[in-house]
TIBALUM-883524 format. One record per residue (C-alpha): residue number from 1; residue in one letter; x, y, z. Coordinates in steps of 0.05 Angstrom, whole numbers, always signed. Layout:
BEGIN
+------+--------+--------+--------+--------+
: gudo : marlum :     px :     py :     pz :
+------+--------+--------+--------+--------+
:  NUM :      A :      X :      Y :      Z :
...
+------+--------+--------+--------+--------+
! end
This chain:
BEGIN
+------+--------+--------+--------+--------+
: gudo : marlum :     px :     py :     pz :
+------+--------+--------+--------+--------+
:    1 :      X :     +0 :     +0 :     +0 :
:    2 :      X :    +60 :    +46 :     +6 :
:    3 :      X :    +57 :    +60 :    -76 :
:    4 :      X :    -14 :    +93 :    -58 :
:    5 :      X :     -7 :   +170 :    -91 :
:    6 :      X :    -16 :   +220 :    -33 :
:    7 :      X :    -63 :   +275 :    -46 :
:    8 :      X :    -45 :   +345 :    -31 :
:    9 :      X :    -82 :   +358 :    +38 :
:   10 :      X :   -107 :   +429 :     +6 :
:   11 :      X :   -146 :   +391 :    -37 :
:   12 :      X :   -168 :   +343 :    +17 :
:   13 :      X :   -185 :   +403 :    +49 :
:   14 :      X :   -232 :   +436 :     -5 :
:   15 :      X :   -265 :   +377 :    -30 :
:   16 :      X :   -286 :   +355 :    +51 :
:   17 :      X :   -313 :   +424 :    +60 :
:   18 :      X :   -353 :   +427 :     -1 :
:   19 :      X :   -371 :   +360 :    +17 :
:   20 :      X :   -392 :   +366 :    +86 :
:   21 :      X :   -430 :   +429 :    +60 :
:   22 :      X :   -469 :   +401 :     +2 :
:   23 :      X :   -487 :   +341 :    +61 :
:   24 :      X :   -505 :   +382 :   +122 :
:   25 :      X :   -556 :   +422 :    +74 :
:   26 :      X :   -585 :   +348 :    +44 :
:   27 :      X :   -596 :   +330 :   +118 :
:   28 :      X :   -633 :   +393 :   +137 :
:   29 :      X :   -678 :   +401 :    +84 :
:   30 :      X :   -691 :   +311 :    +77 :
:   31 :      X :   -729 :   +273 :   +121 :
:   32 :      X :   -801 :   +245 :   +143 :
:   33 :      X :   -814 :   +319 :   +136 :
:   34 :      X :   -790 :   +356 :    +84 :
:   35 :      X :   -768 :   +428 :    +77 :
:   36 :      X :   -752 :   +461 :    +17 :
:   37 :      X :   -683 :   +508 :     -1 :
:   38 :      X :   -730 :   +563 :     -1 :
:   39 :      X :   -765 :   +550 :    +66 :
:   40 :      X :   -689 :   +536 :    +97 :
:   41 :      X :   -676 :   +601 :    +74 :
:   42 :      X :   -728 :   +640 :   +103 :
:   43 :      X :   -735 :   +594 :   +170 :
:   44 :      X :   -657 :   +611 :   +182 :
:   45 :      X :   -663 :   +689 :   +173 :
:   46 :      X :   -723 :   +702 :   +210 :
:   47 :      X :   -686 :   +657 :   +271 :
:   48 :      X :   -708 :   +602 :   +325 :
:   49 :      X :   -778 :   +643 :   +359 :
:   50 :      X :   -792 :   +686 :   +301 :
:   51 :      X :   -849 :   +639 :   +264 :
:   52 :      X :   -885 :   +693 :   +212 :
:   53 :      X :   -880 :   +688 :   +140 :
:   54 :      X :   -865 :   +606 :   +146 :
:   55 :      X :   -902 :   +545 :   +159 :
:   56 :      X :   -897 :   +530 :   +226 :
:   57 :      X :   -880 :   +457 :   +214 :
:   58 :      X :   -819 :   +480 :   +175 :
:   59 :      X :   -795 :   +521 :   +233 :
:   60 :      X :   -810 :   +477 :   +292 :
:   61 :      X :   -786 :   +417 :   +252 :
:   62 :      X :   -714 :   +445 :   +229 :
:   63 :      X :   -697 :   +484 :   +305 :
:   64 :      X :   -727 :   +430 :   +347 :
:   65 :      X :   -703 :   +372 :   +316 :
:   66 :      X :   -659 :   +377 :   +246 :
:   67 :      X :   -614 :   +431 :   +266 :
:   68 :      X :   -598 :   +393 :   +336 :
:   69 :      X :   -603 :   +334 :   +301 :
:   70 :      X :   -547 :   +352 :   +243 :
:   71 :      X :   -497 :   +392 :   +290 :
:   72 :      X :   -498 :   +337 :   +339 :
:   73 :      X :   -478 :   +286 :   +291 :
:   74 :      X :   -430 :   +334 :   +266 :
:   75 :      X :   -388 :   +337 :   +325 :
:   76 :      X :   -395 :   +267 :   +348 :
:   77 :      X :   -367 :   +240 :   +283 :
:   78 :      X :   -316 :   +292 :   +277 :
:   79 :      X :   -303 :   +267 :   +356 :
:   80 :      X :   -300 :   +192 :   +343 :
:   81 :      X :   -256 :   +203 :   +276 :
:   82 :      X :   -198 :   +241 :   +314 :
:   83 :      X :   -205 :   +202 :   +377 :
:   84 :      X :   -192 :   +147 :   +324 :
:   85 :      X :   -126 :   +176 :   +288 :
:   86 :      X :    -98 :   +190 :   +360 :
:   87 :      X :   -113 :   +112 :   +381 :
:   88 :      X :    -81 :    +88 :   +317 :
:   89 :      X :    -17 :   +132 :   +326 :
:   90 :      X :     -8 :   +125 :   +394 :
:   91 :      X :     -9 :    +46 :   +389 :
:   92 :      X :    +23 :    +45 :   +318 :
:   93 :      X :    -28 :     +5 :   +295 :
:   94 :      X :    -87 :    +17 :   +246 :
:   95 :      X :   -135 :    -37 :   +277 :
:   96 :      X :   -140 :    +15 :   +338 :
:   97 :      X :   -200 :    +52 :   +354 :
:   98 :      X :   -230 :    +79 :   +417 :
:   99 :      X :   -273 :    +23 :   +438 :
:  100 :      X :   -202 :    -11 :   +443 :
:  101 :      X :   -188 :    +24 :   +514 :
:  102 :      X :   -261 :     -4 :   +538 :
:  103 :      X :   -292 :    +66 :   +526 :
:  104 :      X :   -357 :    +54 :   +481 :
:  105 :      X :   -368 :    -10 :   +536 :
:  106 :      X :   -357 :    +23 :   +598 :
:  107 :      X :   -410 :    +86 :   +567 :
:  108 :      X :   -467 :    +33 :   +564 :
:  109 :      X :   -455 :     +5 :   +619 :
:  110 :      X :   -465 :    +78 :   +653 :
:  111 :      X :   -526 :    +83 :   +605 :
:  112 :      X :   -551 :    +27 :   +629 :
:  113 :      X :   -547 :    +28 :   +706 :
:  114 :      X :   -580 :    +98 :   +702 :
:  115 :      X :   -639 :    +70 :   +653 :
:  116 :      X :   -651 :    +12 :   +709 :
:  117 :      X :   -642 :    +61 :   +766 :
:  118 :      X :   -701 :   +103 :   +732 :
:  119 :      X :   -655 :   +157 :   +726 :
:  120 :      X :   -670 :   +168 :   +653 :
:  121 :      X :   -731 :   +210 :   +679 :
:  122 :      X :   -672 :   +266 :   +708 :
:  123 :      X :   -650 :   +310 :   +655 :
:  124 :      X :   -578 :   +288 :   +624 :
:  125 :      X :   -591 :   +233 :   +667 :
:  126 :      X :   -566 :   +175 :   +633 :
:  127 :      X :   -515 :   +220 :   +587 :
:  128 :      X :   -481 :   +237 :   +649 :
:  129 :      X :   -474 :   +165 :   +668 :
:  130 :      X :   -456 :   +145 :   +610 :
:  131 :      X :   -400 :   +195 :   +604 :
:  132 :      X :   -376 :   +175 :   +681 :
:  133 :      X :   -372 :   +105 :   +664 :
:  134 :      X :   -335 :   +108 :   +589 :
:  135 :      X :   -282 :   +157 :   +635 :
:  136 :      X :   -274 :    +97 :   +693 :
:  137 :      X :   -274 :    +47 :   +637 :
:  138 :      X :   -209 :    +87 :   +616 :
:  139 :      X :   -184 :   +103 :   +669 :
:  140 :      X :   -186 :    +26 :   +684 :
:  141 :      X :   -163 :     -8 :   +621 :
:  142 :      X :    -94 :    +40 :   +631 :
:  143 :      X :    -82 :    +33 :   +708 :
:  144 :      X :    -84 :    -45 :   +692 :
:  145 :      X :    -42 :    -43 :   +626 :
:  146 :      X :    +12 :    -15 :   +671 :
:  147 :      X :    +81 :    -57 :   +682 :
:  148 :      X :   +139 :    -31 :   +719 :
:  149 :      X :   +114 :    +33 :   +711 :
:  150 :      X :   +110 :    +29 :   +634 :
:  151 :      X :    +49 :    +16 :   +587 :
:  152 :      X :    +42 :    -44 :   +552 :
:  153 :      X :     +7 :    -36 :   +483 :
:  154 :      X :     -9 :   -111 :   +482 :
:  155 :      X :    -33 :   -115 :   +554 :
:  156 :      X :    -66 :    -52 :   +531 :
:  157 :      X :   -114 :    -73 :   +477 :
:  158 :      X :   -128 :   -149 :   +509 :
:  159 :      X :   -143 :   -105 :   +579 :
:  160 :      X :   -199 :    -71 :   +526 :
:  161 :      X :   -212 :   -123 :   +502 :
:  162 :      X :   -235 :   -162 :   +568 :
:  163 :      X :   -268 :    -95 :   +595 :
:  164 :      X :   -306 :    -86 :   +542 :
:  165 :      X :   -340 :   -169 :   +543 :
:  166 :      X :   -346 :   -153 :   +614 :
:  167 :      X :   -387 :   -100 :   +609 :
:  168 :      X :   -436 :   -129 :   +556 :
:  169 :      X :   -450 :   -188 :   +620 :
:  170 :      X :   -464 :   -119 :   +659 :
:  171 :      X :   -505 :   -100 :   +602 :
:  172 :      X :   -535 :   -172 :   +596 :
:  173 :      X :   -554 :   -176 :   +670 :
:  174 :      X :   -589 :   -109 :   +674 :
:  175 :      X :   -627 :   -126 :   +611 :
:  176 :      X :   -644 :   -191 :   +656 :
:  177 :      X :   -675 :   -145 :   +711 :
:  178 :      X :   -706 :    -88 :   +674 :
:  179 :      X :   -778 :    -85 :   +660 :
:  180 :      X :   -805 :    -84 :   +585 :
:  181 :      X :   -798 :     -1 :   +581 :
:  182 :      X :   -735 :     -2 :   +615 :
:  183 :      X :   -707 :    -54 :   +558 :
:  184 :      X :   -738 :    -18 :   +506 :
:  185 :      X :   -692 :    +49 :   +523 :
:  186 :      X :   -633 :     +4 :   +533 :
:  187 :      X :   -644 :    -26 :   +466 :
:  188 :      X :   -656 :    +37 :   +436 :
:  189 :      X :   -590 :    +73 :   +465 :
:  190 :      X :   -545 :     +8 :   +462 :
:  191 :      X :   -558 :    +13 :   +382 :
:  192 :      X :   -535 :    +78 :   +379 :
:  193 :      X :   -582 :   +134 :   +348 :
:  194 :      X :   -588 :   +210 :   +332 :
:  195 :      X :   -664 :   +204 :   +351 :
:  196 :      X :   -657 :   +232 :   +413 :
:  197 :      X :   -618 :   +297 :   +390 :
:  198 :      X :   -630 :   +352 :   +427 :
:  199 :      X :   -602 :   +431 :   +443 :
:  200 :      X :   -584 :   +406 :   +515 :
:  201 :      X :   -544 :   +352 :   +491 :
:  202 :      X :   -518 :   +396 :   +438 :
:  203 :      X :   -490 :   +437 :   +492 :
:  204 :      X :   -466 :   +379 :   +537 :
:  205 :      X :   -422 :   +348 :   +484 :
:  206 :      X :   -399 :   +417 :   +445 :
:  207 :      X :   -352 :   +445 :   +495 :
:  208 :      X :   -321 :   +369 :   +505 :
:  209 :      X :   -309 :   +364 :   +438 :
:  210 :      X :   -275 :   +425 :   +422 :
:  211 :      X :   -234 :   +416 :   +485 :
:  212 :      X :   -208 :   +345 :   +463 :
:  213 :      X :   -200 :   +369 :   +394 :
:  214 :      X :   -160 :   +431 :   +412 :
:  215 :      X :   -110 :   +385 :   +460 :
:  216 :      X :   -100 :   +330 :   +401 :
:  217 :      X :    -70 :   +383 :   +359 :
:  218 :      X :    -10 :   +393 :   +411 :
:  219 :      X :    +17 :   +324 :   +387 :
:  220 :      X :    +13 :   +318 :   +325 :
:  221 :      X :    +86 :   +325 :   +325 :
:  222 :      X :    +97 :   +280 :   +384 :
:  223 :      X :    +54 :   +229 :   +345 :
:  224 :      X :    +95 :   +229 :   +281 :
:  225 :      X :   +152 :   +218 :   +323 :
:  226 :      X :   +113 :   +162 :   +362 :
:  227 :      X :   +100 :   +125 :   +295 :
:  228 :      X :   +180 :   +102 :   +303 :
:  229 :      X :   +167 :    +56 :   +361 :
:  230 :      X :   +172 :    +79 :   +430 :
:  231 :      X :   +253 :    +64 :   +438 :
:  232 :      X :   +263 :   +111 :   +387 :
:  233 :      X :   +220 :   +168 :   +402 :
:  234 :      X :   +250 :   +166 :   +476 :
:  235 :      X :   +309 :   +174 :   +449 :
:  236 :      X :   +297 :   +238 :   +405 :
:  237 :      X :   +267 :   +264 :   +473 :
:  238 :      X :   +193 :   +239 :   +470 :
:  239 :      X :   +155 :   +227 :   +549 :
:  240 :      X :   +138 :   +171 :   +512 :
:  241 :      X :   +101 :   +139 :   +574 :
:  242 :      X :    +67 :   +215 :   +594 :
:  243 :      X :    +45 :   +225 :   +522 :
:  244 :      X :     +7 :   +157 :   +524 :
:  245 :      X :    -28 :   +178 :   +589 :
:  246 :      X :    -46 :   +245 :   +569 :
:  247 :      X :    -71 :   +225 :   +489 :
:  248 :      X :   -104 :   +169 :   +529 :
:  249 :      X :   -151 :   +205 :   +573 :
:  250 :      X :   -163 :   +251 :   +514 :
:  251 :      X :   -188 :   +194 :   +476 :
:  252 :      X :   -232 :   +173 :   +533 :
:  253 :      X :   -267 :   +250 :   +540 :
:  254 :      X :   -278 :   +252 :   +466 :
:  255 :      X :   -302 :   +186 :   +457 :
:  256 :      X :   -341 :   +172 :   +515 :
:  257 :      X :   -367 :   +252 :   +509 :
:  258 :      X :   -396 :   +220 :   +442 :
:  259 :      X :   -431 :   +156 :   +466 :
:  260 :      X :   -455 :   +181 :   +518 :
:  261 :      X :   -500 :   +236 :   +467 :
:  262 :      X :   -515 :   +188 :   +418 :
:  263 :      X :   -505 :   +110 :   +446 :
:  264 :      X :   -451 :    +63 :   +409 :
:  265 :      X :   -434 :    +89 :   +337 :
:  266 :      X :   -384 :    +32 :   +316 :
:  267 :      X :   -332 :    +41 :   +271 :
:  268 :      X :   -334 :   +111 :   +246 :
:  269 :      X :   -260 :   +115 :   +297 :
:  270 :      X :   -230 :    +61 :   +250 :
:  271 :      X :   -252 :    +73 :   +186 :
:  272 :      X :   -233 :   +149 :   +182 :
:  273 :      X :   -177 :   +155 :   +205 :
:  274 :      X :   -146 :    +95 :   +158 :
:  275 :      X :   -183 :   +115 :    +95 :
:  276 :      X :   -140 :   +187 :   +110 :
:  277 :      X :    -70 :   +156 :   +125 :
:  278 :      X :    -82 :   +116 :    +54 :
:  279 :      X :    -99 :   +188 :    +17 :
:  280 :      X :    -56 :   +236 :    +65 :
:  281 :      X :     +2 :   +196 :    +93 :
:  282 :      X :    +20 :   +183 :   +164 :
:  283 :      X :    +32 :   +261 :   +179 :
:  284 :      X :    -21 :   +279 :   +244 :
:  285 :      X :    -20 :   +357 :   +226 :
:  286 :      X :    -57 :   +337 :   +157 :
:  287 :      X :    -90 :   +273 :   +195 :
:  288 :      X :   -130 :   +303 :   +249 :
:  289 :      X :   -162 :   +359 :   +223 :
:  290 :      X :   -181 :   +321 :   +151 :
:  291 :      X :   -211 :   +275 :   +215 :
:  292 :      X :   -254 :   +315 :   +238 :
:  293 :      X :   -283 :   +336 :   +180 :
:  294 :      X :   -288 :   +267 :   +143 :
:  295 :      X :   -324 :   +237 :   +202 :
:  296 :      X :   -370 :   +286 :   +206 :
:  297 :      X :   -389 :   +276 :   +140 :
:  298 :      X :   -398 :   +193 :   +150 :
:  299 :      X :   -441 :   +195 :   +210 :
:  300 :      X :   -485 :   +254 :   +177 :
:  301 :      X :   -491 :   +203 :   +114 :
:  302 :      X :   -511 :   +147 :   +158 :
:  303 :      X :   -548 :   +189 :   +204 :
:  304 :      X :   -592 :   +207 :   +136 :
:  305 :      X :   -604 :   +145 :   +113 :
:  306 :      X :   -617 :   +121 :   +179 :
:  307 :      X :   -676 :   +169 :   +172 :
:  308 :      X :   -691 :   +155 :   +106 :
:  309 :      X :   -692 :    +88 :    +75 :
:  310 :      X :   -751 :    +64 :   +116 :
:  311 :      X :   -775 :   +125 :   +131 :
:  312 :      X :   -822 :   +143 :   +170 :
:  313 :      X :   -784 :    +84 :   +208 :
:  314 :      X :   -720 :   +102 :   +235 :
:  315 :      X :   -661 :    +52 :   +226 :
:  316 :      X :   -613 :    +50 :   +278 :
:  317 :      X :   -550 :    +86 :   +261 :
:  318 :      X :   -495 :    +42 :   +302 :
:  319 :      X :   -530 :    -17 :   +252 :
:  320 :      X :   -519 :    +15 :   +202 :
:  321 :      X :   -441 :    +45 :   +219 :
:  322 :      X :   -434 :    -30 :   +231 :
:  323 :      X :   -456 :    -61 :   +180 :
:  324 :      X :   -405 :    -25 :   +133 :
:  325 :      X :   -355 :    -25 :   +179 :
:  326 :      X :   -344 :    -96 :   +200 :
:  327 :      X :   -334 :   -115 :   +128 :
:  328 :      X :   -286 :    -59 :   +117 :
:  329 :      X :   -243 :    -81 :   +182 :
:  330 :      X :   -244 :   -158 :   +154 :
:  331 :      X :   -224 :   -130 :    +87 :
:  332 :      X :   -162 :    -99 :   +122 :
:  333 :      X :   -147 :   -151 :   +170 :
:  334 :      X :   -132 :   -188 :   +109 :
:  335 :      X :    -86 :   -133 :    +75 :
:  336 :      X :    -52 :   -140 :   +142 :
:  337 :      X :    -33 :   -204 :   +124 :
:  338 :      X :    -19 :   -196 :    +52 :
:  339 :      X :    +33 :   -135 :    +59 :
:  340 :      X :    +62 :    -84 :   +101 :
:  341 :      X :    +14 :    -29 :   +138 :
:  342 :      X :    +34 :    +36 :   +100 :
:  343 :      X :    +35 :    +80 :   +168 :
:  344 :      X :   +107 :   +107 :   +171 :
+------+--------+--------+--------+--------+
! end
């Protein structure tokens, strides 16, 4: 893969803009409702309580629940796709995604305690909780990977690995004891979905996002260095072993910031970042912020047809993320195999 023709990230840079563009106004204007360019038009100047001259569908529908709706899916793609290039540098290895550290797991297990607790009737509720427990899950999954004072990626991922089946027993056994509406929200959030979108959760997971997004661009040198193997980034003066802490619980707040809006959106953390590092190369300057943008643009498209192809039946959108992702991470599992990764 290492004869693959990088694209000048300019262009990268044009094309996802005008892309994310052209999407963002195809998922305000489409849906069980529909609003024409015109009525966008007119429903954005004359702003969120002014409701003369429009139909008042048109202006209820896109500020109360497309606008929320397409902003929120905005930033939790464009969180899960950096989170994702910072897992895959940090661990030199483009298999890596956030749920690798047990976040996505220990998030629904905090969802789901607070759904049998009846604490989904408390506002933020089970967000909250599910925040609190993908940060614990973290925290975890690194305090255990620890050896001599020194992370072990191997230990690492496995230490995921076994968080993350323990937590869908947790899951399991809650499902066990929960009464038929208390299942039916569990099932509902564990399948991840923009359904639920609202201004409050807009706010909750906005400032998070642009916090962990802000810190991820302080490595992106440290990161290109990190791509050499540990020995040798010590050696040209990397913390290598503080760097991993500190991009680690970054990882966890954007990540788990993200489930915790929106429920489990698989894959969107590995199939970014590695469809970029093909077109862009392994530099994290060009990587993170082509991210941000690129995932924001695949969870919108899913989050649309989600929407769409049943409508007025919603699909849920971490089906949907899976369903083309798993067949895209067998597809490189086997170019694993077959050749060199084209990383560094």
């Amino acid at each position: 893969m290492n004869d693959i023709r990088r694209i000048n990230p300019k262009i990268v840079g044009i094309v996802l803009t005008l892309t994310l563009i052209v999407v963002v106004l195809n998922a305000l204007t489409t849906g069980a409702y529909t609003i024409s360019f015109n009525e966008l038009i007119k429903v954005l100047f004359e702003g969120p309580t002014h409701t003369t001259g429009t139909d008042s569908v048109s202006h209820a529908v896109f500020w109360n629940v497309r606008l929320p709706r397409v902003i929120l899916a905005i930033i939790v793609g464009a969180s899960l796709a950096v989170a994702g290039v910072v897992m895959q540098g940090i661990f030199r290895n483009p298999l890596a995604e956030p749920a690798t550290v047990g976040v996505s797991g220990g998030a629904a297990v905090g969802a789901v305690i607070a759904i049998t607790l009846g604490l989904s009737k408390v506002p933020m509720g089970v967000q909250l909780s599910a925040f609190i427990g993908g940060t614990l899950a973290t925290a975890v999954v690194y305090g255990l990977s620890r050896i001599d004072g020194k992370t072990d990626v191997v230990t690492l991922i496995l230490t995921g690995i076994a968080i993350n089946a323990l937590s869908g027993a947790l899951i399991g056994l809650a499902v066990f004891v929960a009464d038929d509406d208390q299942i039916r929200t569990v099932t509902f959030w564990s399948l991840g979905s923009l359904g639920l979108a609202t201004w409050r959760a807009v706010a909750m997971v906005l400032p998070l996002a642009i916090i962990g997004i802000a810190l991820t661009t302080r490595y992106t040198r440290t990161l290109d260095l990190m791509a050499l193997g540990d020995r040798a980034a010590a050696h040209v003066g990397v913390p290598v072993e503080r760097v991993r802490l500190q991009t680690v619980a970054i990882v966890g707040l954007l990540a788990s910031s993200a489930v915790a809006a929106t429920g489990i959106i698989a894959f969107v953390g590995l199939i970014v970042p590695h469809i970029l590092r093909l077109v862009l190369g392994p530099k994290h300057r060009d990587l993170l912020w082509a991210a941000a943008l690129l995932g924001a643009i695949v969870t919108l498209l899913a989050d649309l047809a989600a929407r769409t192809l049943l409508s007025p039946a919603e699909l849920p959108l971490g089906v949907l993320t899976a369903l083309i992702g798993a067949p895209f991470f067998l597809w490189l599992l086997r170019k694993m195999r077959s050749s060199e990764s084209s990383w560094t």
